[in-house]
Structures are given as structure tokens and as C-alpha cells.
N, C-alpha and C positions, 0 to 999 in steps of 0.2 A: 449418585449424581447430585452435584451440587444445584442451587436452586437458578444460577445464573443459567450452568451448563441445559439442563430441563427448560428455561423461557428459550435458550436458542436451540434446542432439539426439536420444540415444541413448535418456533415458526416455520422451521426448516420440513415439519410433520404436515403443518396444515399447506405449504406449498408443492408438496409431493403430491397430496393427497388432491388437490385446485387440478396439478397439471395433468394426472391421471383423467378424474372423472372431466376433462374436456378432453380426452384421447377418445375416451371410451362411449360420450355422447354423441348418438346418429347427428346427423343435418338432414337429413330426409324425413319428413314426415310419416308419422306412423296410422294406420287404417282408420285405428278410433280416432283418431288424431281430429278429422273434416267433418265428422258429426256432434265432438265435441265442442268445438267451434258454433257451430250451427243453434246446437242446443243453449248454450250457454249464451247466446245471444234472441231466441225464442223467450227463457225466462227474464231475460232482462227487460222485453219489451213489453209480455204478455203475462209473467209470472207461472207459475205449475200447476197446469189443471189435469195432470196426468193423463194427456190424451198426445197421439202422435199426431205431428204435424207435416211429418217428411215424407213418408210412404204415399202410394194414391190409394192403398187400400184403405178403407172406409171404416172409421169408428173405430179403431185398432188403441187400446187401450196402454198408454206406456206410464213406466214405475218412476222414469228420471234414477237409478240406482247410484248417480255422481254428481248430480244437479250441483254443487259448491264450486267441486273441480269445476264442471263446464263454464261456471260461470268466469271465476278465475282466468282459465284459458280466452275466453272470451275478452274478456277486459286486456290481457297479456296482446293477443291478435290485435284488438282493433287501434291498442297503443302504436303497435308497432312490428303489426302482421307476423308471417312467418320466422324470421330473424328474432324475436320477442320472445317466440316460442321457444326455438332453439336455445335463444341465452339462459330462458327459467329451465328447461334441463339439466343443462351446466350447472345450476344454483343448485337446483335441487341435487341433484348427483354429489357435487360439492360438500352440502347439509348432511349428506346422508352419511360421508366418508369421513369428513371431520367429529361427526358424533359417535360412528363404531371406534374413531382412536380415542376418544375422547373417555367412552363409554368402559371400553378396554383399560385402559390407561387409570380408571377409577375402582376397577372392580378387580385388578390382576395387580396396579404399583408395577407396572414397568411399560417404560416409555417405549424401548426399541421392538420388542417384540408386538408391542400392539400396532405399531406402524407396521412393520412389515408382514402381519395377518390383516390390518385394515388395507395395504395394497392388494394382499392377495384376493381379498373378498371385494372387493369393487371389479379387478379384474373378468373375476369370475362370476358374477353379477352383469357383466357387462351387456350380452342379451334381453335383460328386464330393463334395461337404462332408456326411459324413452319418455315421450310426451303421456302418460297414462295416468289414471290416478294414482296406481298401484306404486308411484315413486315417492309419493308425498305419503302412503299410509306404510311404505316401509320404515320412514322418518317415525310415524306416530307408535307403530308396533315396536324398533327397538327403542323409543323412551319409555313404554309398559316396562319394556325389562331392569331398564336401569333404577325406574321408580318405587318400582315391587325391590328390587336387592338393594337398593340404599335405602328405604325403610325398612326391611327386616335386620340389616346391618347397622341401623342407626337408631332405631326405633322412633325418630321424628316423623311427628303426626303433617309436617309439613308439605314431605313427599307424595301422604295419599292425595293431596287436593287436587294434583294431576289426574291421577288415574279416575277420576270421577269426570275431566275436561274430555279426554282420550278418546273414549267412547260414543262421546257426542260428536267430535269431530269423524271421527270413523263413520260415525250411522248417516253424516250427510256428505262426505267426500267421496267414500267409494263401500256403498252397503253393502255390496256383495260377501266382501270382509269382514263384516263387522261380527260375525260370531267366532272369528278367527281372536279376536282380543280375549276372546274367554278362554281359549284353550289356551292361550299364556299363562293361566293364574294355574290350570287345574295341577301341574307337576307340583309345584309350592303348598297347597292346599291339601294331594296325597300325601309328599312327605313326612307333611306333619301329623297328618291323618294316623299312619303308620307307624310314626313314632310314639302317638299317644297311645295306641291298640298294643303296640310292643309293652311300652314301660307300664301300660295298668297289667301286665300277666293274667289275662281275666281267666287260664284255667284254673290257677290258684286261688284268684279269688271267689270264683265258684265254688269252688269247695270249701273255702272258709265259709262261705251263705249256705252250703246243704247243712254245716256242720252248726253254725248259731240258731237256724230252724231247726234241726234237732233238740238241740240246748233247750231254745221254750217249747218245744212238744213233749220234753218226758219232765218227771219230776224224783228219778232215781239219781239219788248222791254220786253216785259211783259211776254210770253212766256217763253224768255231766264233767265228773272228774275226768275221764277218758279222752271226752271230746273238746275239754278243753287244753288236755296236753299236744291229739293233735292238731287244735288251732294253734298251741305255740309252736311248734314242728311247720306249718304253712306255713305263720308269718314270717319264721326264721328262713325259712325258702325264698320268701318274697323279697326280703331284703338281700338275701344272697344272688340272686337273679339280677335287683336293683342293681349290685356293685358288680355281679358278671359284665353287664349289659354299658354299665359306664366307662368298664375297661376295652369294653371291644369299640365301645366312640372314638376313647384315646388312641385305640391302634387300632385300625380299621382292616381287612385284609386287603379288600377295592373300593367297597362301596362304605362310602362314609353316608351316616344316619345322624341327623343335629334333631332338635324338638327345640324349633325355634317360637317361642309363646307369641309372638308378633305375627303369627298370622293367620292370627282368631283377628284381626282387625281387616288383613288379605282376604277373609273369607266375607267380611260385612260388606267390603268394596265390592265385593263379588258378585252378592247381592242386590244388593243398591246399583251398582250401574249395569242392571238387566233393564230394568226401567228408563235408562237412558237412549233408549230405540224408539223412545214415543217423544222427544225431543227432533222432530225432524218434522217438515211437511208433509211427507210419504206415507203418514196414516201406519200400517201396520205392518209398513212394505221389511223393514230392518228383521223382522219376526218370523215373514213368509218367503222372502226372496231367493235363499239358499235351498231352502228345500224347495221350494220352486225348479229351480234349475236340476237339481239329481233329479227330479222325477220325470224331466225332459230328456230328447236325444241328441239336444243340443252339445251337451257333452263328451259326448261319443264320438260327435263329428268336428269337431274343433281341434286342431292339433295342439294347442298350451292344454288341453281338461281331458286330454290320454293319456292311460296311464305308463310310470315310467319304464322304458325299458333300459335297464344298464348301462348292457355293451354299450348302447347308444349314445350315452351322456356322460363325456370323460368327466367334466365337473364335478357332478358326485359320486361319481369312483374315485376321484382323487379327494375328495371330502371321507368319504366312507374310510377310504385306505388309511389314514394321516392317524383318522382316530381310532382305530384297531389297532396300529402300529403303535399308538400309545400307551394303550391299552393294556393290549397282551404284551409285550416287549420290554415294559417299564415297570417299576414299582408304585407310578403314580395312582393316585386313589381318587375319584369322581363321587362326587355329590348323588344321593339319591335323586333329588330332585333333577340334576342335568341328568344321572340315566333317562328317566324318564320322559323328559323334555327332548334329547338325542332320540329315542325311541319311537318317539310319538310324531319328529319331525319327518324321519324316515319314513313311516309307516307313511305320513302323509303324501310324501313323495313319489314314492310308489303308485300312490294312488291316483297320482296328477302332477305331471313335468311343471305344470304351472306355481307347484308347492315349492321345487327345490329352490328356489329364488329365498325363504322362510328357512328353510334347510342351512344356506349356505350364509346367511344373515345373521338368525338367532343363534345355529350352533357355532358361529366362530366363538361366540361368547363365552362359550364353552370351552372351548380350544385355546384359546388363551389362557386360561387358567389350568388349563394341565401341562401346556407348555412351561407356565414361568413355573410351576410345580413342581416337573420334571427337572428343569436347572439349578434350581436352588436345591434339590437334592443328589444332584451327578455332577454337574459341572458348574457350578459358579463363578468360579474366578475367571473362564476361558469368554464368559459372555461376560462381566466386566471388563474384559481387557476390549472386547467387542465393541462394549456400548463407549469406552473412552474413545476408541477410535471413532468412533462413527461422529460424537460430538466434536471433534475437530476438525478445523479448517479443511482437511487433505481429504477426510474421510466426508465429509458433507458436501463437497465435490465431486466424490465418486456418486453419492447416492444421487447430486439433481443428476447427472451425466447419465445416469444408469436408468432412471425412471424416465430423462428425456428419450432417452433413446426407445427405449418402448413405445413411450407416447406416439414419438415420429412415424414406427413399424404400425403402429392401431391405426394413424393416421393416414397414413400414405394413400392405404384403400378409399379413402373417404373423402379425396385432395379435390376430386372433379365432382363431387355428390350434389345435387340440386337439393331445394326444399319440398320438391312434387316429383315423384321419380315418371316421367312419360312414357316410360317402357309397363312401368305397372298401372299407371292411372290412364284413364282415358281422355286426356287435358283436350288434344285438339279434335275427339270426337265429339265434346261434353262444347265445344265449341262451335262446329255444326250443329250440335242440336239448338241450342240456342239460337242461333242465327236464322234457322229454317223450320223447325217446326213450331208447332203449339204446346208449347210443355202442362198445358193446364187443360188439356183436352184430346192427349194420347194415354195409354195404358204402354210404359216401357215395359220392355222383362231385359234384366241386368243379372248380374254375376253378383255372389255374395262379396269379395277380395276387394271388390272397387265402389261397392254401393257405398259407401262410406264419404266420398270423393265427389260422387252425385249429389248427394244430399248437401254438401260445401257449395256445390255450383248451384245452390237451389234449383234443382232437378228433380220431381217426386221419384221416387224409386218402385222396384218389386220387394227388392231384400235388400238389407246394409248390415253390417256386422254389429249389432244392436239383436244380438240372437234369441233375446227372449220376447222380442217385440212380436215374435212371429211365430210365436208355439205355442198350442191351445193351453199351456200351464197357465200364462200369464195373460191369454186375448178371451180365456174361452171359462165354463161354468164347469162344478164338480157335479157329475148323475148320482145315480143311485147306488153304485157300484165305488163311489169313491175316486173314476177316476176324471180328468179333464176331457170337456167337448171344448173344440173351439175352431179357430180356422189353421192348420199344417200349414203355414207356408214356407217354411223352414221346410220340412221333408218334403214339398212339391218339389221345391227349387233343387233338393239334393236328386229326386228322383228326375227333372227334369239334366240337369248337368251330366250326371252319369248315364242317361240314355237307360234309365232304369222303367221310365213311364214311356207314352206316346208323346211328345211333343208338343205336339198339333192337339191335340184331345184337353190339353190342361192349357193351350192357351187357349184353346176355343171358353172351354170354363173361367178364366180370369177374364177373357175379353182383352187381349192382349193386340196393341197393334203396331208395333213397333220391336226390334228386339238389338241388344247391344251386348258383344260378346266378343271375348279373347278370338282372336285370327284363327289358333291352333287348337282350339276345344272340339271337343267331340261331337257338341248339338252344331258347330260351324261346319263340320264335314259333310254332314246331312242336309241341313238347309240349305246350303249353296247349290246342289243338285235342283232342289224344288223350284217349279213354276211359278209357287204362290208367295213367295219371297222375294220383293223387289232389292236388288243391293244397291242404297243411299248412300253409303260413305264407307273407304278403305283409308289403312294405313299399314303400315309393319304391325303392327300389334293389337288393331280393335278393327270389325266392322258392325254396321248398321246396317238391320234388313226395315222394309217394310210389310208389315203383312197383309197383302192384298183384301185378302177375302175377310177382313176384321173389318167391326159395327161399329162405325167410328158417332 
């Protein structure tokens, strides 16, 4: 492709890519969305003194784990509210699509097929596309990638200076991530690892070292003569293995093995920005925050941090498929380091639906390179004849019409969508409350799914989707035993909702005196029976008890 024909593929790339990711971004507000908000407008007034502000429970100790983002969102909102929000999605969405063609596009040399894996991965992405931090540190995670492979491909010291930037923005946008950046580097790090373990043949040279410790322990001629024919007998070995081991680089059977010396410099960055977790306000939060969360059951009961079930998720079944199908089917040959990297994303996956989002992101990067891999050695001429079409007038036609068309089907669903869905959020209860009680001197008990929404209406809450505000990991002390004391109210609220506790016994204990709650829930079945349950406010979808017999 010539250089004129690539400037108009290339505009024609980035407009596809605009019209998609606004197909595919919500206009509804998402849960974190109202605390994020909230938060990011607390540090702007009052600054981070790691304490929570929104809950009414008392002294409840919070980490801020996105304090950048909030603030950001905050400044976006109070610009120009709801609508402000939405647009930075778009942008972001935008950011993220033009950088995988982009990124594609530099690490494969071909324009068509990176477009049409960068559609496909926004498509399929399209679930994770939302007001979160998690959208802005997909941006920061695949520049890791491109900046690790265009210095070991270029050996420019220029590249690292990002990767040392990366990590500090990670440790203060969205921490929870932030040990995610390290398991980017470690496939690149084995590789080479294993390629230096391979090319030193250390059984050989062991035994060249028993046999020169032999040499100065005896002092018989004839001996030493022995030992040193078969030292030259090893080294002829070693060098034969050398030249085995170079021919099998050259012709690999699948798995290609490089010994790229550039990333002894991968491994200083490595280093070096473990240290860049104490670059944040949060004190030592970037270090303990993850392991925080596994040792909770926060994760267990969250449906993104369960683990994946297959059948369930065409996404990566069709991710999984594509690259098998390459795999065994082809003569194409993969990098050790992307085994490993594919490996490790999978595994990840499994372990947390919330992963394949990192799955279907970092491995297209992968995928494109076995794609253009696979063409240039079966068919190449059939995908030039492809890519001329596509760059011309008739064929660049077809594609906006064809990605419009999609766009329109993504959208259609989403033609009548508000920016506060009222069916989910409690907009016009959250209005009665306001209007008629004392919000600064009741005790509400709320629903996890909407406490998020409360906290926007400044409303103190029970719970809000801020999960670890409310699990003795992160409110409470380690005993003796190692493990956290603190206050559950994460598991109150779950055994409360599930009809798992008594009710009445754990609001007697919170001092609870009011309660606000989905129509169709199961504690709403029960308490509408009760005497001691006054009912304040109905709708289609929320009501408000009063609790009689509470200490107000």
C-alpha cells in the first residue's frame, strides 16, 4: 500500500473506529458511576484523609483506591453534569480503539487486518465500556505493551521513560490494578530467562567444572591428559548444541524462542517501578490493597470477581476458538513470550470474568500477529487484492455502511436510555426522603445495587458498592491468628437480603430506623406482613418502611 493509499485507510480507520465506540458506549449511568462523583468532589473540597464520609457508620476507615479518576469525573460532572460524562466515555472508548489499530498497525505492518481485529475487540469489549476507571487504565495497560515491544525491537532507551510514567498513573487512577502492570512484563522477562538457561547448557558445563576440579586436585600426567581430551570432547558438545539450538530459532516447529539482550534493561524497569506505589497519597494502600480484597468475601459475592464459567461467556469462547484454530490448523509459529502471555491471560480469566476484559485486549495483540503471519505464508496475494479493494472509493463505502449499520443495531436498544435509569435507581424515593425526613439523624438500611445513587443524592447510606469500605480486611485489625477483626457489614447486608439472618435482630443491632428496598425482594415480602413496619412511600419499584420500635 502506498503511502497516500495508508493516510486515507488510516482516516477512514480512525472514523470506524469514533463510530463504533459511540455505538457501544452506555448513556445510563453506571453504579460506581454516583459515588464517584461524590468522592471526587469530597477531595476537591476537603482533600484525602482516608476516612469515609458517605456511609452513617462511624469511623469507617476508606483507601480512596481511584481518588485521580474521581476527581477527574468530578471536574467532567460539575462542567457539564451527566452529558459530560457520557461524552468522556466516548473519548475514552475512542482513545482506546484508535490506539489497539494503532498499536496493531506498528507491531503486525498491516493496516487492514488491524482494523478489522481492532473492530472486533471494541465490539467485544463492549460490556466493560462504561464511566469506570477501568477504561482509562485499559488505555495505560495496552501502552505497557507497545512500549516493552517497541524497545526490545528498537532498543531505544527512549521508550523506557514511559514505563516508569505508567505505573504511577496506575497506583493513583485505579490501585486495585496496579499489580496487574507487573504481570505484563513477567512473559518477556521468562522468555529470556529461558533462553539464557537453554543457550548456557549448564549440564555440559558442569561437567566441564567437575572435570577442571579434577585437573587441580591430581598431579598424574596421564590423568590430566585424559581429562583434558574429555574437556575437548564437552566443549565440542557445547558448540554443537550452540549450532543445534540456532537452527531450531531458524526453523522453529511452533514455539519460537528469540534471546533478546534488551531485556536485562525490562527487567531494571521492573524493578524500579515496584517503588512507584509509594508515589500516591495512599500511603501503602497500592502494596496491600489486592491482597486485601482475595482475603475478603467480597469477591465471591460480586458477579465481575466470579469465577469464569465458559459455556456462559461466548466472548471468550470465540477468543479461545480463533486461537486454537490458528494454532493447531496452521503452520503458524508463536512467540514464547505470547504462549505465555495467552496462558497466563486465560488462566486469569478463569479465575475472574472481570479478567477477560485483559484477555480479549492484550491477547488481540497477539492475534494479529499470527494472523498477518498466517497470510503472508498461505495466501498473500488474495488479502492484497483485499486490502486494494478496501482502499478504494467503492470499498470504503461498503465498510462506513457496514460498521454504520451495526452501530444503528447497538443503538437502537439504547434510543429511549436516560442518564439515571428509575427503574434501577430509587430517583423519586431518594426524593421523598429528602423532602420529609432528617437524613442526618435517621439510620437508613439500603440495598447494595443502589447505595451508590444515595450517596450522589447525599444520602448517608448502610452499604454502596465501595465493597471493601465494609469488610473487616480493610475497617478492622489483624489478631493473633493473622486473621482481620473488624465490622462485616458487607456479610450483614448479604445475610440480611438473603433472609439468611433475622432481620429485625441485626437492625435492632445497627439501630436501624428506616429501611429502603426493591418492591420485589424477599426482606419486602416479610416486612409488609409486620406491625412494626410503618409503610412511608410506594412506587413500581422501591418502598420505604418506617421502623416503629427504633431509638431514634
Amino acid at each position: 500500500m502506498d503511502k497516500s493509499k495508508k493516510i486515507k485507510f488510516n482516516i477512514l480507520a480512525v472514523c470506524l473506529i469514533i463510530l463504533l465506540a459511540f455505538a457501544i458506549s452506555p448513556v445510563t449511568m453506571q453504579n460506581d458511576t454516583y459515588y464517584t462523583i461524590k468522592i471526587g468532589e469530597e477531595i476537591i473540597q476537603n482533600g484525602i484523609d482516608m476516612q469515609d464520609h458517605f456511609s452513617w457508620h462511624e469511623n469507617l476507615p476508606y483507601t480512596y483506591p481511584h481518588w485521580l479518576y474521581d476527581v477527574i469525573i468530578y471536574l467532567i460532572y460539575s462542567f457539564s453534569g451527566f452529558a459530560g460524562i457520557y461524552i468522556s466515555t466516548v473519548v475514552f472508548a475512542s482513545i482506546l480503539g484508535i490506539l489497539v489499530y494503532y498499536i496493531n498497525n506498528k507491531l503486525s505492518k498491516n493496516n487492514f487486518i488491524s482494523l478489522v481485529i481492532t473492530l472486533l475487540v471494541l465490539y467485544l469489549l463492549k460490556d466493560f465500556i462504561t464511566a469506570r476507571a477501568q477504561l482509562v487504565t485499559f488505555i495505560l495497560f495496552i501502552l505497557t505493551i507497545f512500549f516493552i515491544e517497541m524497545f526490545t525491537n528498537t532498543k531505544k532507551k527512549k521508550y523506557l521513560i514511559p514505563l516508569v510514567i505508567i505505573p504511577i498513573l496506575i497506583a493513583n487512577v485505579h490501585v486495585a490494578v496496579w499489580p496487574f502492570y507487573f504481570i505484563l512484563f513477567l512473559p518477556y522477562i521468562a522468555e529470556w530467562f529461558i533462553s539464557f538457561v537453554i543457550e548456557l547448557d549448564i549440564l555440559v558445563r558442569v561437567k566441564i567444572l567437575i572435570i577442571i576440579l579434577k585437573e587441580r586436585l591430581t598431579n598424574k600426567n596421564e590423568k590430566i591428559t585424559k581429562l583434558n581430551e574429555k574437556k575437548k570432547k564437552l566443549l565440542e558438545e557445547l558448540n554443537e548444541d550452540k549450532i543445534k539450538l540456532q537452527k531450531r530459532r531458524e526453523k522453529p516447529y511452533r514455539i519460537k524462542l528469540d534471546k533478546n539482550m534488551a531485556i536485562k534493561w525490562i527487567v531494571i524497569i521492573f524493578i524500579i517501578t515496584i517503588f512507584t506505589g509509594l508515589l500516591t497519597p495512599l500511603g501503602d494502600v497500592p502494596y496491600t490493597y489486592l491482597a486485601k480484597t482475595m482475603k475478603g468475601n467480597t469477591t465471591q459475592n460480586i458477579s465481575e470477581h466470579l469465577p469464569l464459567v465458559l459455556i456462559n461467556n461466548k466472548n471468550v469462547m470465540i477468543v479461545i476458538t480463533m486461537f486454537l484454530a490458528i494454532l493447531i490448523f496452521t503452520d503458524t509459529k508463536i512467540r514464547l513470550k505470547d504462549l505465555f502471555m495467552l496462558i497466563g491471560l486465560i488462566l486469569l480469566s478463569f479465575m475472574s470474568r472481570r479478567q477477560t476484559s485483559m484477555l480479549i485486549l492484550i491477547g488481540n495483540f497477539i492475534f494479529v500477529k499470527l494472523v498477518v503471519q498466517m497470510i503472508n505464508k498461505y495466501d498473500n496475494k488474495t488479502y492484497k487484492k483485499i486490502e486494494d479493494f478496501m482502499t478504494g472509493i467503492f470499498g470504503q463505502a461498503i465498510s462506513v455502511i457496514l460498521i454504520l449499520c451495526i452501530s444503528l443495531l447497538l443503538l437502537k436498544p439504547k434510543m429511549n436510555d436516560k442518564f439515571v435509569d428509575e427503574n434501577s435507581y430509587p430517583v423519586r424515593a431518594c426524593d421523598f426522603i429528602l423532602e420529609n425526613l432528617d437524613i442526618n439523624n435517621i439510620k437508613l438500611y439500603n440495598e447494595y445495587n443502589y447505595g451508590s445513587y444515595l450517596v450522589y443524592r447525599g444520602i448517608p447510606v448502610f452499604i454502596d458498592s465501595r465493597a471493601d469500605l465494609y469488610s473487616p480486611e480493610f475497617n478492622g485489625t489483624r489478631n493473633n491468628e493473622n486473621k482481620y477483626e473488624g465490622r462485616d457489614i458487607f456479610s450483614d447486608f448479604l445475610n440480611i437480603s438473603n433472609i439468611g439472618t433475622f432481620y429485625e435482630s441485626k437492625f435492632r443491632e445497627y439501630g436501624i430506623t428506616h429501611v429502603l428496598m426493591g418492591k420485589n425482594t424477599k426482606l419486602n415480602l416479610l416486612i409488609s406482613r409486620e406491625d412494626n413496619y410503618k409503610l412511608l412511600y410506594e412506587d413500581n419499584n422501591f418502598v420505604i418502611y418506617e421502623r416503629l420500635n427504633a431509638n431514634f
